[in-house]
C-alpha positions as CSV (number, residue, x, y, z in Angstrom):
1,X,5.6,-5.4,5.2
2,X,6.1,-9.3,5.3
3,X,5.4,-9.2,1.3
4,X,6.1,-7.6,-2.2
5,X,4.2,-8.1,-5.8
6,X,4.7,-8.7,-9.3
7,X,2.3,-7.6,-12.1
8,X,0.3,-11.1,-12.7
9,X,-2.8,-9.6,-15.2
10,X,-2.0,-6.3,-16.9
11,X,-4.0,-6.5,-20.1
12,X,-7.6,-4.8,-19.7
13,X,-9.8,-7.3,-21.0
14,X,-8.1,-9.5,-19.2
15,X,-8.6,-8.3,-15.9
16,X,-11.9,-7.5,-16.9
17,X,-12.9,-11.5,-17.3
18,X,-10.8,-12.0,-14.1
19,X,-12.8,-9.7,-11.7
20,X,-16.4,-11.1,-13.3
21,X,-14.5,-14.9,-12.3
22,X,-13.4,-14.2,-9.1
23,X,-17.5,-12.7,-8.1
24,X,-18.3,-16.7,-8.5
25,X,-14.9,-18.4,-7.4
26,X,-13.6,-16.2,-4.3
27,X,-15.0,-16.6,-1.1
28,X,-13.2,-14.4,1.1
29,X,-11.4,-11.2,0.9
30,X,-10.4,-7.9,2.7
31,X,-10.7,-4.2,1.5
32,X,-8.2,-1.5,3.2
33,X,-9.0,1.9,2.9
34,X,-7.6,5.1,5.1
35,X,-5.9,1.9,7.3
36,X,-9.3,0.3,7.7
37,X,-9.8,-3.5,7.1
38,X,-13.1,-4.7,6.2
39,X,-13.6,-8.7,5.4
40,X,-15.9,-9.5,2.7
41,X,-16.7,-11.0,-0.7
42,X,-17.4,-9.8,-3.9
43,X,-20.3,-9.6,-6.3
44,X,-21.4,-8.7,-9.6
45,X,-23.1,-5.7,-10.5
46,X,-24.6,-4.4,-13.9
47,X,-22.2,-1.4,-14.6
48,X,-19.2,-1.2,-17.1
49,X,-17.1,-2.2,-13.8
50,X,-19.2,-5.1,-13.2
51,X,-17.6,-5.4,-9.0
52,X,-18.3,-4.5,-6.1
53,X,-17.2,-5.8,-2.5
54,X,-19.6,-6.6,0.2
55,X,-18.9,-6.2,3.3
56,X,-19.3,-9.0,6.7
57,X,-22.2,-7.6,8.2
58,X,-20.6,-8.2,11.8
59,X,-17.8,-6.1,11.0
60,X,-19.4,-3.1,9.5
61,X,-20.4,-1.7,12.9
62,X,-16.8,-1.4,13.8
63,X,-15.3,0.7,10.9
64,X,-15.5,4.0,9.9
65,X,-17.3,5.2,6.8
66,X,-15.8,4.7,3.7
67,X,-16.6,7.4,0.6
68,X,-16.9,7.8,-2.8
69,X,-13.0,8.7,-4.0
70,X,-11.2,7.0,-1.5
71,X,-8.3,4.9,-2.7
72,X,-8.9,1.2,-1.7
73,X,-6.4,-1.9,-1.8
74,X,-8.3,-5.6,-1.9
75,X,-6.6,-8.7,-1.2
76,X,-8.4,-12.2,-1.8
77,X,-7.2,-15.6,-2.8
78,X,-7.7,-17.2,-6.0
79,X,-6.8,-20.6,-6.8
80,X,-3.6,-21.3,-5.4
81,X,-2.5,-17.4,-5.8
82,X,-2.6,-14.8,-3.3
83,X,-3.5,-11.9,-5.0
84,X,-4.4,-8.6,-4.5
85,X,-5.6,-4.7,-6.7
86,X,-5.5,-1.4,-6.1
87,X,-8.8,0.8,-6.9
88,X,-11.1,3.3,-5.9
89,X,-14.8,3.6,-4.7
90,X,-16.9,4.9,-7.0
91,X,-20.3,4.4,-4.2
92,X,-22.6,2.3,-2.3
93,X,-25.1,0.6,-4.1
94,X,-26.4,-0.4,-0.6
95,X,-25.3,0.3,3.2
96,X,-21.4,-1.9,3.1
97,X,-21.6,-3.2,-0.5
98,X,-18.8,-0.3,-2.3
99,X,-19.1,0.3,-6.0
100,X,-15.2,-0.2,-7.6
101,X,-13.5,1.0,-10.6
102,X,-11.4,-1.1,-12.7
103,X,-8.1,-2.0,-11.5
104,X,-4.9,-0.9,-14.2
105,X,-3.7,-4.7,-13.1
106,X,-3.9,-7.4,-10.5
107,X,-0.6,-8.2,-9.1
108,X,0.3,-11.3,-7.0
109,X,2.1,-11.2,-3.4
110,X,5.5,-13.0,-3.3
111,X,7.7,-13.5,-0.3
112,X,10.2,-10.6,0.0
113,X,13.3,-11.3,-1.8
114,X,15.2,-8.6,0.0
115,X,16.2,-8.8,3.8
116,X,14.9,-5.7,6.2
117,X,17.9,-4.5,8.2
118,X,17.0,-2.0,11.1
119,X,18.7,1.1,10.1
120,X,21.3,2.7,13.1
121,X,20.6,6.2,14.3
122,X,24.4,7.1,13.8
123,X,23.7,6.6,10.1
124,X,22.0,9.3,9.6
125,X,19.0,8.3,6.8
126,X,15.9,10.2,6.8
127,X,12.8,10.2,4.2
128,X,11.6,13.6,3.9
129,X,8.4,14.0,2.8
130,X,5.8,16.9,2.0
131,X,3.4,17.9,4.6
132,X,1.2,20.4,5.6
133,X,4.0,22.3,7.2
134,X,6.1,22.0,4.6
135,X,9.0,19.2,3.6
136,X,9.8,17.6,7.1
137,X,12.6,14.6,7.3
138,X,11.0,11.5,9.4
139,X,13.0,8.6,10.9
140,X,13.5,5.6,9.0
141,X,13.0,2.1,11.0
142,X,14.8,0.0,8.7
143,X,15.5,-0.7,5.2
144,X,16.0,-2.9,2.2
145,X,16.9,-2.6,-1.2
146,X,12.7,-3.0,-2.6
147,X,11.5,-0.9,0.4
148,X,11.7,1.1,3.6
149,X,9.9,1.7,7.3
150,X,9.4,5.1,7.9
151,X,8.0,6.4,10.9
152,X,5.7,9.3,10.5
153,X,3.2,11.6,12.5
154,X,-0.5,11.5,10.7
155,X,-1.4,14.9,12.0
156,X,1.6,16.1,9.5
157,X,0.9,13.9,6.4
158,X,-1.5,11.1,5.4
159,X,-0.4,7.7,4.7
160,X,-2.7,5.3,3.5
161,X,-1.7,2.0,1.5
162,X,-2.0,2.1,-2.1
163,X,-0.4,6.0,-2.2
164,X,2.4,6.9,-4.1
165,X,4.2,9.7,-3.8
166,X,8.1,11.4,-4.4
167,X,10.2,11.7,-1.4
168,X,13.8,12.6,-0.7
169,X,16.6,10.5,1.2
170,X,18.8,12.0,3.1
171,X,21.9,11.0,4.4
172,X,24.9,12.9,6.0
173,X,26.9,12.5,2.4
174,X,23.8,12.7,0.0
175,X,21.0,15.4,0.2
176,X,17.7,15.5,-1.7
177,X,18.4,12.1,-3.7
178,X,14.3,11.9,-5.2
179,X,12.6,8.4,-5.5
180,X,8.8,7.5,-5.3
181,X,7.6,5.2,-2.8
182,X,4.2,3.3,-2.8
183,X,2.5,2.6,0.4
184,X,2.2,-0.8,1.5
185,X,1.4,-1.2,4.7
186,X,0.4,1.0,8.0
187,X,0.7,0.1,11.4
188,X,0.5,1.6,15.0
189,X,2.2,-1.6,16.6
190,X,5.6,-0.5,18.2
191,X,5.3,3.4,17.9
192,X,5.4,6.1,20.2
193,X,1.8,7.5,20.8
194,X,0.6,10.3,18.2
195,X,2.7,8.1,15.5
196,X,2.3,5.4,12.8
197,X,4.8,3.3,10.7
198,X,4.4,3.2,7.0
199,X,6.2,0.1,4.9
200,X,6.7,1.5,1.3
201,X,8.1,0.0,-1.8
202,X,10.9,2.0,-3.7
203,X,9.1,2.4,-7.8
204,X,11.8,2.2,-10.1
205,X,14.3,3.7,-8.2
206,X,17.7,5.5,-10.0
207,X,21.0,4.8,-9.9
208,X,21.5,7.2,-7.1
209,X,18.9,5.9,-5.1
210,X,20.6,2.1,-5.5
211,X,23.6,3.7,-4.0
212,X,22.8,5.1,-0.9
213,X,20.6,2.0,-0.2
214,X,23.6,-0.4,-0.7
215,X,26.2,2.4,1.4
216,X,23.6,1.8,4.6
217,X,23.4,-1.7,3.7
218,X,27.3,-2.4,3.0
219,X,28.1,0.0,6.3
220,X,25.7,-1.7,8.5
């Protein structure tokens, strides 16, 4: 997670007009869904939405199928802005051109403000999470005070960027301290086999959240 966001269009008419804009003015873009990548464009269609993203056709062959549901994140360039939405697919209107609803807000991706620190096994801090076996702690990689790296096996929960969900630090001193975490980012690289890494962003964490952030930070 090299990146974070701050709202940049939250009013719904305006992202309305900003969505029908960027069908004529962007020319590149990539949809992530269920830690696919699929390069593309977009393009207008005649539906209250009035979006949908088109798929390369070279790249179509290689990815999985996406459905009707799923929970999509698109990134594209426009102007000098990098910015990106989250959304869901509502259907094809052809084979690799997905159907999208309307985006709450487009935000726009800003270098992190907050330096990563690898996080010490001595310390202690786990994100437990809920999974199909009930709440399960998982190792955290490292930390800052936006975000976290947690590593996780898929087989026990699904991960997928644009999720949010509540989870609970733990720490040696602090048990159960709640916060909700957004899925940013999902990788493989560097993990042991049968495991991913998830970068999530801390939403509107509490005051005890804050605290046992800065303690690992401080103590490190």
């Amino acid at each position: 997670m090299n990146s974070l966001t701050v709202p940049h269009i939250t009013k719904a008419r305006s992202v309305t007009r900003h969505l029908q804009t960027i069908a004529y003015d962007v020319t590149a873009a990539c949809l992530t869904s269920n830690y696919l990548q699929v390069p593309g464009s977009f393009d207008v269609l005649e539906q209250p939405t009035g979006l949908a993203f088109v798929g390369r056709p070279g790249t179509l062959s290689r990815v999985a199928r996406i459905e009707a549901g799923q929970s999509v994140r698109v990134d594209y360039r426009f102007r000098d802005d990098r910015l990106l939405f989250f959304s869901r697919i509502l259907g094809q209107s052809e084979p690799g051109v997905w159907k999208l609803s309307r985006p709450r807000m487009v935000q726009r991706r800003t270098r992190r403000v907050q330096e990563r620190r690898p996080v010490r096994g001595d310390v202690g801090l786990r994100m437990a999470m809920m999974t199909n076996q009930g709440i399960q702690p998982f190792t955290l990689i490292d930390l800052s005070s936006g975000g976290a790296a947690v590593q996780f096996d898929p087989r026990l929960v699904g991960l997928w960027v644009g999720r949010r969900m509540t989870v609970w630090l733990e720490t040696p001193e602090h048990q159960g301290v709640v916060v909700t975490v957004e899925v940013r980012h999902v990788s493989r690289r560097g993990c042991a086999p049968g495991h991913k890494i998830a970068g999530v962003r801390f939403v509107d964490p509490g005051t005890q959240v804050r605290q046992v952030v800065d303690r690992v930070l401080i103590d490190d």
